[in-house]
MARPA-988189 format. One record per residue (C-alpha): residue in three letters; residue number from 1; x, y, z. Coordinates in Angstrom, 2 decimals. Example, Ala and Ser with C-alpha at 12.3 -4.5 7.8 and 13.67 -1.06 7.14 Angstrom:
<rs>
<'ALA', 1, <12.30, -4.50, 7.80>>,
<'SER', 2, <13.67, -1.06, 7.14>>,
</rs>
This chain:
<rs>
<'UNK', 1, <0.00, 0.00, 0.00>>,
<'UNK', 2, <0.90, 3.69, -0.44>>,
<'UNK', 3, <2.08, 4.70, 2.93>>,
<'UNK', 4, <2.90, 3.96, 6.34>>,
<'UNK', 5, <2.97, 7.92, 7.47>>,
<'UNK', 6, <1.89, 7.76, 11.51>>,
<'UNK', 7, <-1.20, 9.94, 11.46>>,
<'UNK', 8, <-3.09, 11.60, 14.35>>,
<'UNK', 9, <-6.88, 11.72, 13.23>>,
<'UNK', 10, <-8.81, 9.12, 11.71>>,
<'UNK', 11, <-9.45, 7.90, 8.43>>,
<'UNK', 12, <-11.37, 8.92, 5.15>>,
<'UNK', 13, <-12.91, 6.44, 2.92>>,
<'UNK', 14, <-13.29, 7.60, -0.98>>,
<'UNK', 15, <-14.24, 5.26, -3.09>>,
<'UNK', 16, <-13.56, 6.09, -6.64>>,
<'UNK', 17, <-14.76, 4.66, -9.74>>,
<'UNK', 18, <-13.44, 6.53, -12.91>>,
<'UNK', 19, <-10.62, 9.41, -12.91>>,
<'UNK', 20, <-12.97, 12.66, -13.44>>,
<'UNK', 21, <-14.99, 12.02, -10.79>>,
<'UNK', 22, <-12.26, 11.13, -8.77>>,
<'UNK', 23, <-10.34, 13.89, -9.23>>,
<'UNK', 24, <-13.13, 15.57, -7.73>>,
<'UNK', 25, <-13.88, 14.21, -4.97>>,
<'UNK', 26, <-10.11, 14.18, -3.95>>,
<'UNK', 27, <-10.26, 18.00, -4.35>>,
<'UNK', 28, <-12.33, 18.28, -1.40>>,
<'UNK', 29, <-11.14, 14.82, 0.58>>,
<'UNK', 30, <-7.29, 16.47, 0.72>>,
<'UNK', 31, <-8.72, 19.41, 2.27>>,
<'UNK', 32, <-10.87, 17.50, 4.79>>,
<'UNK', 33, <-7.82, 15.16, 5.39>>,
<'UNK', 34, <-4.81, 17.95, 5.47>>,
<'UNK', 35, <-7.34, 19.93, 8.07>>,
<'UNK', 36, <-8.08, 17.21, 10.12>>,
<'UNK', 37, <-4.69, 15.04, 10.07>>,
<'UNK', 38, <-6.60, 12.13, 8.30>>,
<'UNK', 39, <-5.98, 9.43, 6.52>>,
<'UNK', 40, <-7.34, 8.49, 3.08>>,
<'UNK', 41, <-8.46, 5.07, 2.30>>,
<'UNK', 42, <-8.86, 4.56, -1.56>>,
<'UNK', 43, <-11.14, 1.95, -2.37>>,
<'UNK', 44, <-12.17, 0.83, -5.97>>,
<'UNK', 45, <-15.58, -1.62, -5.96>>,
<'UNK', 46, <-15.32, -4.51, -8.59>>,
<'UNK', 47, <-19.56, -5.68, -8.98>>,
<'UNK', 48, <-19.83, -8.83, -9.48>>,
<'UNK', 49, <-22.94, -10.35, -11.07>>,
<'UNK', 50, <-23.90, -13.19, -9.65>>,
<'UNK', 51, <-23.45, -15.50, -12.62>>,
<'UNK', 52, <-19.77, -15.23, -11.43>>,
<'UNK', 53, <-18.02, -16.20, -8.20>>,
<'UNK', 54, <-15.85, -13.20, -6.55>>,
<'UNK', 55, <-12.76, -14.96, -7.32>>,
<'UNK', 56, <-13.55, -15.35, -11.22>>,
<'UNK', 57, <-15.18, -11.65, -10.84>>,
<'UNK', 58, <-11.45, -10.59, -9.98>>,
<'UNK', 59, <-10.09, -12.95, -12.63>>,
<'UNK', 60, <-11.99, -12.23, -15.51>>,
<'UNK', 61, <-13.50, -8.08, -14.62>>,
<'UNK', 62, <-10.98, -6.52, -13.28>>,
<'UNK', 63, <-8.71, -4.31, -15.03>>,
<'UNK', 64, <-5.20, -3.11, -15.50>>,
<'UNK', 65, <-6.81, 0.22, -15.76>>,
<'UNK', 66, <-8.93, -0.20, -12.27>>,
<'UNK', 67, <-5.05, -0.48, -10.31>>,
<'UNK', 68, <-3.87, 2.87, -12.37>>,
<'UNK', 69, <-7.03, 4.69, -11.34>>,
<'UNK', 70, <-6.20, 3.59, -7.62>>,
<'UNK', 71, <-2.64, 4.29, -8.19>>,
<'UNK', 72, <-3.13, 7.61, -9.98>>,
<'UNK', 73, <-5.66, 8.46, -7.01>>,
<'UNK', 74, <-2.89, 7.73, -4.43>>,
<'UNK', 75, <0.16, 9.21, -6.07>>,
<'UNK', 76, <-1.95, 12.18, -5.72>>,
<'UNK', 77, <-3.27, 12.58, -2.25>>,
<'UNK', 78, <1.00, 11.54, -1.17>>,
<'UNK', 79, <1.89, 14.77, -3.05>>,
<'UNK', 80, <0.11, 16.88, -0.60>>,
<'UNK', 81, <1.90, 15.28, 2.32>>,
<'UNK', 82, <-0.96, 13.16, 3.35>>,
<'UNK', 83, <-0.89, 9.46, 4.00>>,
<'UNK', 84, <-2.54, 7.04, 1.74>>,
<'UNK', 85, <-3.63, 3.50, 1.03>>,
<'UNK', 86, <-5.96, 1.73, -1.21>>,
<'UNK', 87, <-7.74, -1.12, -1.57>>,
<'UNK', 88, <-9.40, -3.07, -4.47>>,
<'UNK', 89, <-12.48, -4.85, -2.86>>,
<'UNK', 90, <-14.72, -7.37, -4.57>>,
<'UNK', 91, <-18.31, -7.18, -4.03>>,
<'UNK', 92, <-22.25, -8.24, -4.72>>,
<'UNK', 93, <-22.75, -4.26, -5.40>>,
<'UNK', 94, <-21.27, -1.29, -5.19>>,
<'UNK', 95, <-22.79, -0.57, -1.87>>,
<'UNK', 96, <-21.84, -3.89, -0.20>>,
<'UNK', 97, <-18.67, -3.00, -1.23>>,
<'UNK', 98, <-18.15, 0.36, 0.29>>,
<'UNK', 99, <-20.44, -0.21, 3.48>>,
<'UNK', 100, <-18.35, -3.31, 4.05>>,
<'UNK', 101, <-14.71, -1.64, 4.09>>,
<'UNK', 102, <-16.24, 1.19, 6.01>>,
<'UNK', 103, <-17.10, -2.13, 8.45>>,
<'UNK', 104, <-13.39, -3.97, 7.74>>,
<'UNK', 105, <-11.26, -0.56, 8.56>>,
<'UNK', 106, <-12.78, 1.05, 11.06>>,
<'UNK', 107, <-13.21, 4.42, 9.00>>,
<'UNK', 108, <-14.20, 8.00, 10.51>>,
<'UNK', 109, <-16.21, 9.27, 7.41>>,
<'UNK', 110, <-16.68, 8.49, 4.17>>,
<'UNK', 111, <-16.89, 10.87, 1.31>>,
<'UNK', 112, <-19.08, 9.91, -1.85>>,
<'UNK', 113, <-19.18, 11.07, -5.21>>,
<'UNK', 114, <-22.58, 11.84, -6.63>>,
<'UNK', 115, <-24.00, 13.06, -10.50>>,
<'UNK', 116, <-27.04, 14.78, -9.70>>,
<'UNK', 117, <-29.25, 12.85, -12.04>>,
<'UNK', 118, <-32.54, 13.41, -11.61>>,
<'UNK', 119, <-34.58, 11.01, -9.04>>,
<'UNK', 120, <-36.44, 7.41, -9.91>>,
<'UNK', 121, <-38.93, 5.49, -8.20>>,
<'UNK', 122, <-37.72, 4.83, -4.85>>,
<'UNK', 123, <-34.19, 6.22, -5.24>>,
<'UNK', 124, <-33.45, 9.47, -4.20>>,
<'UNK', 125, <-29.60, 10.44, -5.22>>,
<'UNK', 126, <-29.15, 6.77, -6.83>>,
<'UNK', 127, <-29.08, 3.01, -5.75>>,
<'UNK', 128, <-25.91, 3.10, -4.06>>,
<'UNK', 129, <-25.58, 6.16, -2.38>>,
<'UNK', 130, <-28.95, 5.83, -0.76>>,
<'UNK', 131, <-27.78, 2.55, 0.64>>,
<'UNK', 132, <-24.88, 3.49, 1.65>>,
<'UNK', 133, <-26.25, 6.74, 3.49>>,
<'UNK', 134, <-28.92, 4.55, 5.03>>,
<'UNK', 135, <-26.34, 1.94, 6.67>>,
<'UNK', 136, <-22.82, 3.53, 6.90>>,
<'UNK', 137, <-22.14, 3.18, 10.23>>,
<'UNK', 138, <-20.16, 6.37, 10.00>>,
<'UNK', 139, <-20.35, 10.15, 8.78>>,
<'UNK', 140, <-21.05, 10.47, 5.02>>,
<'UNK', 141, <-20.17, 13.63, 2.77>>,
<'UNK', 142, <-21.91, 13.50, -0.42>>,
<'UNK', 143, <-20.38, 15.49, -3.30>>,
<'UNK', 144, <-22.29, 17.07, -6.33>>,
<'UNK', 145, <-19.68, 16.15, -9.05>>,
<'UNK', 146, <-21.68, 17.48, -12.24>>,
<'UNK', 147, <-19.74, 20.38, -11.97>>,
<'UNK', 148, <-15.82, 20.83, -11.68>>,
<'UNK', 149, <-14.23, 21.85, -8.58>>,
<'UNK', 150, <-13.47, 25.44, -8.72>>,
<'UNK', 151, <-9.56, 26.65, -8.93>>,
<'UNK', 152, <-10.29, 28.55, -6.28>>,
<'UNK', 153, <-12.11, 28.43, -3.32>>,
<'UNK', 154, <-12.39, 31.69, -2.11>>,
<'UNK', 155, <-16.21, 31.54, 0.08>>,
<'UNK', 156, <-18.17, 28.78, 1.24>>,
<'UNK', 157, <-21.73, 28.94, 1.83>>,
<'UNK', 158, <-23.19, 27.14, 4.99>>,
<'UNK', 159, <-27.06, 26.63, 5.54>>,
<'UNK', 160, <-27.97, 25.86, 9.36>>,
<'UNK', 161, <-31.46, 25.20, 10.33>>,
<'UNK', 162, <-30.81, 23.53, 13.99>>,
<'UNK', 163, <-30.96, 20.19, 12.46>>,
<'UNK', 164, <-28.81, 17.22, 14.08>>,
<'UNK', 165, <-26.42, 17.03, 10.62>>,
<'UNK', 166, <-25.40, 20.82, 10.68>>,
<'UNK', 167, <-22.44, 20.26, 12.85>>,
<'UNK', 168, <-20.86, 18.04, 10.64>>,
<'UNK', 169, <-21.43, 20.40, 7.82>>,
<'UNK', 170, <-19.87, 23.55, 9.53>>,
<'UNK', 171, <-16.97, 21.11, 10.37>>,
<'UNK', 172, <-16.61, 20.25, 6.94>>,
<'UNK', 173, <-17.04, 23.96, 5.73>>,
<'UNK', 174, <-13.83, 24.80, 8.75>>,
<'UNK', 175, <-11.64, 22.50, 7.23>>,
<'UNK', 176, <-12.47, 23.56, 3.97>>,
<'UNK', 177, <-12.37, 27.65, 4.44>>,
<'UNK', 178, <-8.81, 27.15, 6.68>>,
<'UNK', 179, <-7.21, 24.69, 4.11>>,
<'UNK', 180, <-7.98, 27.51, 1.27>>,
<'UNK', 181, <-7.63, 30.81, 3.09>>,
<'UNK', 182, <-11.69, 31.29, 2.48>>,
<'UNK', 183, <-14.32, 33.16, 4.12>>,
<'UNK', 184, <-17.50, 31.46, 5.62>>,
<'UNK', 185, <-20.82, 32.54, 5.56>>,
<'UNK', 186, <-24.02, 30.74, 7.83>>,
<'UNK', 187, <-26.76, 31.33, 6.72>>,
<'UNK', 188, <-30.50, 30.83, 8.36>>,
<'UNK', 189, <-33.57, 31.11, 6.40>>,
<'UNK', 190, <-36.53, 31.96, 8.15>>,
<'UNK', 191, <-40.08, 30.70, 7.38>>,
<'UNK', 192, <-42.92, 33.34, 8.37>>,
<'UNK', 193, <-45.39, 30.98, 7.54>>,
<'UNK', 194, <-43.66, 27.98, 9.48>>,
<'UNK', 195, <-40.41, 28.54, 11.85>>,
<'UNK', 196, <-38.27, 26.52, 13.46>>,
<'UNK', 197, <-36.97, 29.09, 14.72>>,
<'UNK', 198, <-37.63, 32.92, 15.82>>,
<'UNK', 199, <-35.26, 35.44, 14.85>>,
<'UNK', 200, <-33.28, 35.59, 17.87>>,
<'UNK', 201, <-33.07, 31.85, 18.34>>,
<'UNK', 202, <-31.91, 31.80, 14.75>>,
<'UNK', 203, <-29.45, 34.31, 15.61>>,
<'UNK', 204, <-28.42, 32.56, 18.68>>,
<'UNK', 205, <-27.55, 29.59, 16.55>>,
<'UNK', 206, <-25.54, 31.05, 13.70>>,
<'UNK', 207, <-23.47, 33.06, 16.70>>,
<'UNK', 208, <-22.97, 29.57, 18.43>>,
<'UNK', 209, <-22.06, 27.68, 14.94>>,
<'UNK', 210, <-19.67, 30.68, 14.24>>,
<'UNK', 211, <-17.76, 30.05, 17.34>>,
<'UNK', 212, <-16.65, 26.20, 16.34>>,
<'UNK', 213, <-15.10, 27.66, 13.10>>,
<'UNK', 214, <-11.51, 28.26, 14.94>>,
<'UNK', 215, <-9.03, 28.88, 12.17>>,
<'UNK', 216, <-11.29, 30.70, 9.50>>,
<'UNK', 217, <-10.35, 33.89, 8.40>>,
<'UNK', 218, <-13.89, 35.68, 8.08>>,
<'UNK', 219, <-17.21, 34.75, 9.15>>,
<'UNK', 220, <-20.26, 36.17, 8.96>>,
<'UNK', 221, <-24.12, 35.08, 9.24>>,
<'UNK', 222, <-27.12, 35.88, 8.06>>,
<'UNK', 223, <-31.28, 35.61, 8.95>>,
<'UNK', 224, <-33.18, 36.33, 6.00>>,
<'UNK', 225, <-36.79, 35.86, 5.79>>,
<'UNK', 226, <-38.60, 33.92, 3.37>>,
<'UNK', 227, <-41.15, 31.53, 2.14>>,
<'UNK', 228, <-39.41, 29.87, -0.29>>,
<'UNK', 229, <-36.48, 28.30, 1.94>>,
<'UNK', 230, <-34.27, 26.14, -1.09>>,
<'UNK', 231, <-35.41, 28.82, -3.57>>,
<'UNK', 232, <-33.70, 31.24, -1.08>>,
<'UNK', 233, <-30.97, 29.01, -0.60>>,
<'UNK', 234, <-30.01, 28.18, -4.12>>,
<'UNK', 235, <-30.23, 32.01, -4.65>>,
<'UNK', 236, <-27.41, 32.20, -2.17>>,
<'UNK', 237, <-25.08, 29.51, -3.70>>,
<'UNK', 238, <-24.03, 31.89, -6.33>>,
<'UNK', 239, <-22.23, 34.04, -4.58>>,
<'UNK', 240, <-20.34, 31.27, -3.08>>,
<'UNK', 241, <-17.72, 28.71, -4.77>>,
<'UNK', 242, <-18.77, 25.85, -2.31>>,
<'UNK', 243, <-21.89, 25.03, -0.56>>,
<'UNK', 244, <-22.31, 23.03, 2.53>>,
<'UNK', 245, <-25.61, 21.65, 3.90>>,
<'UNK', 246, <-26.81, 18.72, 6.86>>,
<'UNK', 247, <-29.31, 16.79, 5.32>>,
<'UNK', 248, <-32.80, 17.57, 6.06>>,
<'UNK', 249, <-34.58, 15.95, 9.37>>,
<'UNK', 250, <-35.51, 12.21, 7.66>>,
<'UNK', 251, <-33.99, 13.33, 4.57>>,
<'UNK', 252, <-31.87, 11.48, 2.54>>,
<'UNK', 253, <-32.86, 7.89, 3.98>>,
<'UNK', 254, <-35.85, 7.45, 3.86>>,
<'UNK', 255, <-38.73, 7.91, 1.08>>,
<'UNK', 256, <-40.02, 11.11, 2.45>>,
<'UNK', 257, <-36.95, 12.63, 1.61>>,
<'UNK', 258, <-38.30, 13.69, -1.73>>,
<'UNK', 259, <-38.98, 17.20, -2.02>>,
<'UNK', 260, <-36.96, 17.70, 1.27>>,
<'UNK', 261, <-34.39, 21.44, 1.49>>,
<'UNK', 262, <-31.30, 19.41, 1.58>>,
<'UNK', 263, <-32.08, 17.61, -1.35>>,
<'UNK', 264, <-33.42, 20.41, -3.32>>,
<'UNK', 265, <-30.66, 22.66, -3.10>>,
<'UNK', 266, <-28.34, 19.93, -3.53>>,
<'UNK', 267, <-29.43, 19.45, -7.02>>,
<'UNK', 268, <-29.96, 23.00, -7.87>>,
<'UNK', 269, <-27.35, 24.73, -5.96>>,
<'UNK', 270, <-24.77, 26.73, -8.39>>,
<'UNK', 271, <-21.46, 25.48, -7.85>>,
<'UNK', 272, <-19.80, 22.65, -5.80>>,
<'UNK', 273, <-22.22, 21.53, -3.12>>,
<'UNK', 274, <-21.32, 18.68, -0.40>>,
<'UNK', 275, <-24.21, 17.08, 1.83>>,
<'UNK', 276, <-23.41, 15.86, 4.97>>,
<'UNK', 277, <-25.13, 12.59, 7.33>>,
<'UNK', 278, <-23.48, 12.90, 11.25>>,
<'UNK', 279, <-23.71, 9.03, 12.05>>,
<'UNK', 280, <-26.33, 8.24, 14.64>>,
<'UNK', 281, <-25.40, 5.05, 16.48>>,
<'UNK', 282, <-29.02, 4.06, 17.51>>,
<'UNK', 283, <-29.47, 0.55, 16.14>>,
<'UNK', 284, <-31.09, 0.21, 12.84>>,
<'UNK', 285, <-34.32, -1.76, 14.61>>,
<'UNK', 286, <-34.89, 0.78, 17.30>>,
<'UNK', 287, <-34.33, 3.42, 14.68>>,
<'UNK', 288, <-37.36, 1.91, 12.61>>,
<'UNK', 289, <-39.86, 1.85, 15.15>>,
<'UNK', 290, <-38.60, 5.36, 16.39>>,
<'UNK', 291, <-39.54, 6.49, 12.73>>,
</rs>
């Protein structure tokens, strides 16, 4: 494997699956990783259909070019100074796959990779991802990768509505902003017709959510009133080069999800957008009949 570098934090998973949308995702993992003294895990999925066994799935599917992608991958996140490994694993599904190294290595967070195409029946950001945001038993960044990482990252946009996921995202949006010398902004959008919150609680929060951003050059935040919150949002994402959101309350793993903020502005934001899942340890039963 890549390296052996002794690291202090924990460890991010990426899998990867061709080089453009790898390239993007590492964009924002190296930041995570350099701000957080993490490790990167790269993992490449084989899927094997089940006419084949796993061992003739790696002797007959897997290619020379699957290794260079993995090597390519790694060669890059070393030349930022940060320590790397990777990992082909072969699978029933993409899913199984990553869920089941996430399992195997005992990894922090895992950052996806995601196209933005359009919902189907039952599946919300696609087959795999909602999977693996439903069982990862660990935080999960989702990346919009329909649209190239800027050059620069010069302001990063952070929705907070109170919701148990936030914290991850401003924590995301800190390592981002100090890794790039970039401003943050939070940003609350208030319902008249339906708040969460009143305007000083809302206040209250951003203030609070401002002070875990150690390290970040400028910071300010916002209450803006509106009836239209992921209208409003999206509006705001293009005056920002990266936009950072918890998913919605239920969002994002479960069926109700549809139509939720999170998802909206994830697939309408301008921009680089990354969705973020805090992992919530309550077993998967009691979970269910919590729901």
């Amino acid at each position: 494997m890549s390296s052996n570098t002794q690291h202090d934090g924990g460890t991010l998973l990426v899998p990867i699956a061709n080089p453009e949308t790898a390239d993007r995702q590492l964009d924002t993992a190296i930041d995570i990783a350099a701000d957080r003294s993490y490790r990167i895990l790269l993992v490449y999925v084989l899927d094997v259909p089940s006419q084949l066994s796993l061992e003739d799935g790696r002797r007959y599917l897997l290619e020379d070019e699957d290794e260079e992608l993995l090597a390519e991958a790694a060669e890059r996140v070393e030349s930022h100074g940060i320590p790397v490994d990777q990992r082909i694993r072969i699978a029933r599904g993409v899913a199984t796959g990553i869920t089941g190294a996430i399992e195997k290595y005992d990894i922090d967070a895992v950052l996806l990779g995601w196209r933005g195409r359009p919902p189907r029946q039952d599946i919300v950001l696609g087959n795999h991802l909602d999977r693996v945001l439903r069982d990862a038993e660990c935080d999960v960044l989702v990346k919009r990768i329909k649209t190239p990482t800027p050059e620069t990252v010069d302001s990063v946009l952070v929705p907070v509505a109170g919701g148990p996921h936030d914290g991850l995202a401003a924590e995301t949006a800190g390592a981002i902003a100090r890794h790039n010398d970039a401003t943050v902004t939070l940003l609350h959008v208030l319902d008249p017709d339906d708040p969460e919150l009143d305007e000083d609680a809302a206040e209250t929060l951003l203030a609070e959510t401002a002070a875990t951003l150690e390290g970040v050059r400028s910071i300010s935040h916002d209450v803006v009133e509106s009836d239209d919150v992921a209208g409003t949002i999206t509006d705001w994402t293009t005056e920002h080069d990266v936009t950072i959101l918890g998913v919605s309350r239920g969002g994002l793993v479960q069926r109700k999800l549809l139509g939720t903020i999170s998802e909206a502005v994830g697939r309408h934001a301008a921009g680089t957008v990354v969705l973020t899942k805090r992992y919530d340890p309550i077993p998967s039963r009691l979970r269910r009949l919590l729901s």
